[in-house]
C-alpha positions in Angstrom: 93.1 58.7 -97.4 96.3 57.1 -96.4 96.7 53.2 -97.0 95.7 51.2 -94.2 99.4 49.4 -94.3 101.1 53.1 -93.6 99.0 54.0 -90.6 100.0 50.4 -88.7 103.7 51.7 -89.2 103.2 54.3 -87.1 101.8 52.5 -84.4 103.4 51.8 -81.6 105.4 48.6 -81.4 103.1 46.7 -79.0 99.8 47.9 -81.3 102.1 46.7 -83.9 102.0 43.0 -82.4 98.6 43.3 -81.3 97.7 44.1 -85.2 100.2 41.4 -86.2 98.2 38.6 -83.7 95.2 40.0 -85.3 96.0 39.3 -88.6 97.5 36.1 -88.0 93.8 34.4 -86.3 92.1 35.8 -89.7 94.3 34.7 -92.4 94.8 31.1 -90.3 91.2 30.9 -89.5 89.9 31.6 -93.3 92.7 29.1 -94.6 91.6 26.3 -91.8 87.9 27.0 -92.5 88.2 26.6 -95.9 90.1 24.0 -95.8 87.8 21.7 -93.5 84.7 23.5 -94.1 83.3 26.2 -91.2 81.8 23.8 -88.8 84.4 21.3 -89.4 87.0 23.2 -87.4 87.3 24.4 -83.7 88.1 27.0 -82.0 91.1 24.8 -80.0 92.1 24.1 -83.9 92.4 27.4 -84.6 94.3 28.8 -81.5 96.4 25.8 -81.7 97.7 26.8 -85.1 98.4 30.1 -84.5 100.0 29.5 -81.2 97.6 31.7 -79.2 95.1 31.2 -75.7 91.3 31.1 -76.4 91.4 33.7 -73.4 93.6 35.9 -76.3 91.6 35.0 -79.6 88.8 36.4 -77.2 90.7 39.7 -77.0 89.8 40.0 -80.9 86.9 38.7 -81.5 83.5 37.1 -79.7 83.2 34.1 -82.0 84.3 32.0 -85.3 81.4 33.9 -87.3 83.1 37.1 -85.9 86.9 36.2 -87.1 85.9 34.7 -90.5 83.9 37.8 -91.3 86.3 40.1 -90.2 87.7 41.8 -93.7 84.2 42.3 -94.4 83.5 43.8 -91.0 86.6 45.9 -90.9 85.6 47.8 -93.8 82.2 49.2 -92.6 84.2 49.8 -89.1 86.2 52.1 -91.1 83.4 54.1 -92.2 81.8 54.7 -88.7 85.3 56.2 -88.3 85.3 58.2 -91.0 81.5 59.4 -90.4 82.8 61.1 -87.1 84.7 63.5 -89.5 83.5 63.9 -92.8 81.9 66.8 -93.9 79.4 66.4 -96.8 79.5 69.9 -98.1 77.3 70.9 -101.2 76.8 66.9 -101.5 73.6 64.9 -100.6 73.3 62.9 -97.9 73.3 59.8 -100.3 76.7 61.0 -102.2 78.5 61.6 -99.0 77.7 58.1 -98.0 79.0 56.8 -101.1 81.9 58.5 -101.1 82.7 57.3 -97.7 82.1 54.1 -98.5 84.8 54.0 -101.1 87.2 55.8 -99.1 86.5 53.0 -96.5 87.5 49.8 -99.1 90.5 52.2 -100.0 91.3 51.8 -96.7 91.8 48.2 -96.7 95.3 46.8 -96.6 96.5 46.4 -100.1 99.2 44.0 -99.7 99.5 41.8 -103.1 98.2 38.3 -103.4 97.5 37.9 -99.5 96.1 40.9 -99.4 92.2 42.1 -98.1 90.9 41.4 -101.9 91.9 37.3 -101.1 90.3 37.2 -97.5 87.1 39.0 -98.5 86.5 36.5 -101.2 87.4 33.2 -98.7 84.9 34.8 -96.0 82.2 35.3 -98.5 82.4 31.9 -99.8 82.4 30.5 -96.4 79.5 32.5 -96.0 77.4 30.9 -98.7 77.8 27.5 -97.1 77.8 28.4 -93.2 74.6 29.7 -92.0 75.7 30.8 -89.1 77.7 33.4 -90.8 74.6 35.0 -92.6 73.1 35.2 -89.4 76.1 36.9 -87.9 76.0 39.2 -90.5 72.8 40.0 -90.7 72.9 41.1 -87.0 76.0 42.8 -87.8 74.9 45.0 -90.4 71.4 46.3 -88.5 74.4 46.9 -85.5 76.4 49.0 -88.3 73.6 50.6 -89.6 72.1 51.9 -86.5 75.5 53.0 -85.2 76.3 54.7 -88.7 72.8 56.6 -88.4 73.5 57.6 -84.9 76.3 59.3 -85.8 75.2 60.9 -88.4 72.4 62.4 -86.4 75.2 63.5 -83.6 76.7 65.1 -86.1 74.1 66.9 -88.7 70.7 68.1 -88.7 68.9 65.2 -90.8 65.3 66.2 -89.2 63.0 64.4 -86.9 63.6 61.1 -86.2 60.8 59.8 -87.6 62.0 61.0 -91.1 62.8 58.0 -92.9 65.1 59.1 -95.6 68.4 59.1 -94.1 68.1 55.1 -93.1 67.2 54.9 -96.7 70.3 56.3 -98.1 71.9 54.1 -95.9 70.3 51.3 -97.2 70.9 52.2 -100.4 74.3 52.5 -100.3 74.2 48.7 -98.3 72.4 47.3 -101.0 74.6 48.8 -104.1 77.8 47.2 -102.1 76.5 44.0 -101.5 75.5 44.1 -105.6 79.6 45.3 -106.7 80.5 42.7 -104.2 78.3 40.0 -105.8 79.6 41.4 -108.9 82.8 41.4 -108.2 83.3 37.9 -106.5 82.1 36.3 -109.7 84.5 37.9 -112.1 87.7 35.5 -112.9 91.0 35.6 -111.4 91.8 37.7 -108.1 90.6 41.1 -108.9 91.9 43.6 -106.0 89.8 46.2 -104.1 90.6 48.6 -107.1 88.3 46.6 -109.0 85.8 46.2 -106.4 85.4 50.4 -106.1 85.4 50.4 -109.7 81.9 48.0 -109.4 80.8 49.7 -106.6 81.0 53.2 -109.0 79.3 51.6 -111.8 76.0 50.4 -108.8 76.2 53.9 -107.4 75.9 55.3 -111.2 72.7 53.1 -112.0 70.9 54.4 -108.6 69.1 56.9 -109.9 67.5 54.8 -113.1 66.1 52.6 -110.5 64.2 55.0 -109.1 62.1 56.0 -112.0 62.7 52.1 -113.7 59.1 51.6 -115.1 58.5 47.7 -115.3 57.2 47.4 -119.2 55.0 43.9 -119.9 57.0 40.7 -120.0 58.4 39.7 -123.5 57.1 36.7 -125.1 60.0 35.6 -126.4 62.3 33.5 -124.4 
C-alpha cells in the first residue's frame, strides 16, 4: 500500500492545510502534554500555541483524550478503510485481519525522527499516567471493534450473528497488537513502525501455541 506521506500529496491544496492544521494540534498537544503532564495543560494552552480557535481544534477532534490519542487512533481508522475493500481470498478470517492490520501501521506516515513511531510512544506514555486516556480508549476500541465487525458482516457471509467467532478474531488480533506494542515501547532507542510490524509478526506467529498451551504444575524453583 502506498505511504501515507504520498497520498497527502495528492490532495488538494486546501485538504493539504487541513492535514497540515491536523498535524500541527497533535504533535503541539503531545509535546505540551508531556511537558506539563495531561491535566496540567488546557485546551486555551493548546490552541494558543498552535495559533488556532477552539471552535477549529473542534473541527478535529472532540476532546484532549481524542488529540493525544490520535496516532494510535489513526491507525485502526485505517483499517476500517481498508476492510471496505479487502478481499480475504483462500485466507481465514483471522489471517486477513492480521494482514490488514499491518498494512494499516504501514500506512502510517514514516517521516524520520518526528515521525508516527515518536507520537505513538508520547501518547502511550501519557496514557499510563492519565486515566482519562484509558478510558477514552477503551470506549474507542469497543467503537472500532463494533464498526470493524459491521463491516465485515456488510461485506461477507460470517454466519448468524450470534456466532461468536468472528468478534474473537477480532479480539485476537487487538490483543496481539496491544502485546507488539507493549513490546515494542519498551525496547531502547526510537525503534520505527518497521520494528513495531516486525513484533506484531512475531505475536501473530505465537497465536496458535496459545491455543493448545497446556499450563504444566508450577516449578519449585525460584
Amino acid at each position: 500500500m502506498p505511504d501515507a506521506v504520498q497520498d497527502r500529496d495528492r490532495l488538494p491544496l486546501r485538504e493539504r492545510k487541513k492535514l497540515r492544521t491536523r498535524q500541527a494540534l497533535i504533535d503541539t498537544a503531545l509535546d505540551l502534554f508531556t511537558e506539563r503532564g495531561f491535566d496540567g495543560a488546557t485546551l486555551d494552552e493548546l490552541c494558543e500555541r498552535v495559533e488556532v480557535s477552539k471552535r477549529t481544534f473542534f473541527r478535529y477532534f472532540t476532546s484532549k483524550e481524542d488529540v493525544a490519542m490520535a496516532p494510535t487512533q489513526d491507525m485502526w481508522t485505517a483499517l476500517l478503510e481498508d476492510l471496505e475493500s479487502v478481499a480475504p481470498g483462500d485466507r481465514t478470517l483471522l489471517e486477513t485481519l492480521q494482514d490488514v492490520l499491518l498494512d494499516a501501521i504501514g500506512r502510517m506516515p514514516d517521516d524520520g525522527d518526528d515521525g508516527w513511531a515518536r507520537r505513538v510512544r508520547l501518547s502511550r506514555r501519557l496514557a499510563e499516567r492519565s486515566p482519562s486516556m484509558d478510558a477514552h480508549g477503551l470506549h474507542f476500541c469497543d467503537r472500532t471493534g463494533q464498526a470493524a465487525i459491521d463491516a465485515l458482516r456488510r461485506r461477507f457471509d460470517l454466519g448468524d450473528t450470534s456466532d461468536p467467532r468472528p468478534r474473537l478474531a477480532l479480539d485476537l488480533v487487538t490483543s496481539s497488537f496491544h502485546w507488539a506494542l507493549h513490546t515494542w515501547i519498551a525496547r531502547p532507542g526510537t525503534p520505527g513502525r518497521a520494528r513495531l510490524a516486525d513484533d506484531l509478526r512475531d505475536v501473530f506467529a505465537a497465536v496458535p501455541g496459545s491455543l493448545t498451551l497446556k499450563p504444566g504444575p508450577a516449578s519449585a524453583a525460584r
